[in-house]
C-alpha positions as CSV (number, residue, x, y, z in Angstrom):
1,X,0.0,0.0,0.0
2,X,3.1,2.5,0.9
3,X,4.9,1.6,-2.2
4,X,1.5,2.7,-4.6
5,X,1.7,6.0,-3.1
6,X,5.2,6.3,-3.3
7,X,4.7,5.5,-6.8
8,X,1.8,8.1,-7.1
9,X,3.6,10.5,-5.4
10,X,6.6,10.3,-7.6
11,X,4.6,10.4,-10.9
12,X,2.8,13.2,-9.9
13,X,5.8,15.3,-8.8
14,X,8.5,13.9,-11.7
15,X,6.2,13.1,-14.4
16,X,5.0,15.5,-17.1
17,X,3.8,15.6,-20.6
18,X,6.9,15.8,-23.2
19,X,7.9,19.4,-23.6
20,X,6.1,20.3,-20.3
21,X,7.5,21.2,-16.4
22,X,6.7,18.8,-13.9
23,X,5.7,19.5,-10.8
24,X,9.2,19.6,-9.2
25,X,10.2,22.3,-11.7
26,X,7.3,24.6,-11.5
27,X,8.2,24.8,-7.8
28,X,11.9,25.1,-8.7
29,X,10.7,28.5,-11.1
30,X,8.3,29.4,-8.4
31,X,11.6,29.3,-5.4
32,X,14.0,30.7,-7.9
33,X,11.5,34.0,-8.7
34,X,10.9,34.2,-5.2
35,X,15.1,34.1,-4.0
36,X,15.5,36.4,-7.0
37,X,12.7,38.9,-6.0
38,X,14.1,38.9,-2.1
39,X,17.6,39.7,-3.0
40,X,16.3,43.2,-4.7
41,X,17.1,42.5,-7.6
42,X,15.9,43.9,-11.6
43,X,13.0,42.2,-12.9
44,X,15.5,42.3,-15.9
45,X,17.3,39.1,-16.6
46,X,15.2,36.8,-14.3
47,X,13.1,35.0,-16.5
48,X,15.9,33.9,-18.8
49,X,18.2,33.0,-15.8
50,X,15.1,31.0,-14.3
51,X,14.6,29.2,-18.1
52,X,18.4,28.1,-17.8
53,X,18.1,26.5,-14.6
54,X,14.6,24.6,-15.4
55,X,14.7,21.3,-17.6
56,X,11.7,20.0,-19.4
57,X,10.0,16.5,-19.4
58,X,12.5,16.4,-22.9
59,X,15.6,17.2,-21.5
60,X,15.2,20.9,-22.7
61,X,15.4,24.1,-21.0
62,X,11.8,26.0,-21.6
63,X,12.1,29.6,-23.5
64,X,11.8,32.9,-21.2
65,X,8.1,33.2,-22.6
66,X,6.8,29.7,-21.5
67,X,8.2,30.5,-18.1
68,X,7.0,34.5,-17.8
69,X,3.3,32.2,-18.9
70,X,3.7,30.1,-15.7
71,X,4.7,32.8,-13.3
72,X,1.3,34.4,-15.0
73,X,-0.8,31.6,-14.2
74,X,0.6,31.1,-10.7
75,X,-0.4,34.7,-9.7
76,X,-3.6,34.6,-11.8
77,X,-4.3,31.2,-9.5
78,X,-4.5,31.9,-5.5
79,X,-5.2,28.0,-5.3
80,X,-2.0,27.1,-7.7
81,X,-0.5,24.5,-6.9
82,X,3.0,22.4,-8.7
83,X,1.6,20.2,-10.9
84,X,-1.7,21.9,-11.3
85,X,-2.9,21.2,-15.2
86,X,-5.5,23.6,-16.5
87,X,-7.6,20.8,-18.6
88,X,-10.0,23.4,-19.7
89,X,-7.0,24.8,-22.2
90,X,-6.0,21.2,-23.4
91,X,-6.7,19.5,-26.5
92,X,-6.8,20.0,-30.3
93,X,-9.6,22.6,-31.5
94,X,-12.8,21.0,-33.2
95,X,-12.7,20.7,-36.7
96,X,-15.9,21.0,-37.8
97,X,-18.0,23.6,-36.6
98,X,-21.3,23.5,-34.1
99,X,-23.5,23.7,-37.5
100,X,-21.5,20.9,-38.8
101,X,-22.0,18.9,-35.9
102,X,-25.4,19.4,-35.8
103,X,-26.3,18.0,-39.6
104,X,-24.2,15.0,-38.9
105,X,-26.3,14.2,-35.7
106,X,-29.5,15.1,-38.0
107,X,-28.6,12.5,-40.8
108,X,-27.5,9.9,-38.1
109,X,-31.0,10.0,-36.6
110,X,-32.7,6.3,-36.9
111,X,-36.1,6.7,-38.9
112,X,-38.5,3.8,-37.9
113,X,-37.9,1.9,-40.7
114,X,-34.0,1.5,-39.9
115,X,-35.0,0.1,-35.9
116,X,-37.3,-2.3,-37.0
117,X,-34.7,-3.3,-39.3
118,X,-32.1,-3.5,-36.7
119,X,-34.1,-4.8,-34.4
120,X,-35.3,-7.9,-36.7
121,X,-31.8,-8.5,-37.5
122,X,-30.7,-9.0,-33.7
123,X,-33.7,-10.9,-32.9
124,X,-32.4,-13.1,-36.0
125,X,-29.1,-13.5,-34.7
126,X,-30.1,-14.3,-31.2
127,X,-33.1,-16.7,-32.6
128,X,-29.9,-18.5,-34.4
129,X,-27.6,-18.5,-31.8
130,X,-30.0,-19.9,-29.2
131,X,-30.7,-17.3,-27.0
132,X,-34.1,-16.3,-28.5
């Protein structure tokens, strides 16, 4: 039982989609923008000095922009948290539009004809395989 949480635990805090943070290096930015911010020092500089020191789920080190667009989020976010995936921004866009989705639902509609149809066929296939 301690070794599934360990496990859960460590996925949650290590893992990470490819060419994302994980949880540990969110809260490595977060730490580094704080230290930087309570030694006094420029705003400018920081973000590229925090990319440098962060790694991605790929090995790479995340551009200046990706990490000024976490530091966003985090303040933007009073219940932030490392780790914490915003699933309402994930995912490809639709490619058809809500008209077109609507048609195809209209000429996927069953008339009467097609359900009796259906319906005699599985009563045919049950009748032959015994269970009618």
């Amino acid at each position: 039982m301690a070794d599934s949480k360990q496990v859960l635990l460590r996925s949650a805090w290590l893992g990470a989609k490819d060419g994302s943070l994980s949880g540990r290096e969110q809260a490595k930015a977060w730490a580094l923008r704080e230290v930087w911010k309570d030694d006094d020092k420029a705003d400018h500089g920081m973000l590229t000095y925090i990319a440098g020191k962060l790694k991605k789920q790929d090995g790479c080190s995340p551009s200046s922009n990706a990490v000024k667009q976490l530091f966003v989020k985090v303040d933007a976010d009073a219940d932030w948290f490392p780790g914490k995936a915003n699933y309402d921004e994930v995912g490809v866009e639709h490619v058809i539009t809500g008209q077109q989705r609507a048609a195809l639902a209209r000429s996927t509609v069953r008339t009467p004809c097609s359900v009796s149809l259906s319906l005699g066929r599985s009563f045919f296939v049950f009748w032959v395989l015994g269970y009618g």
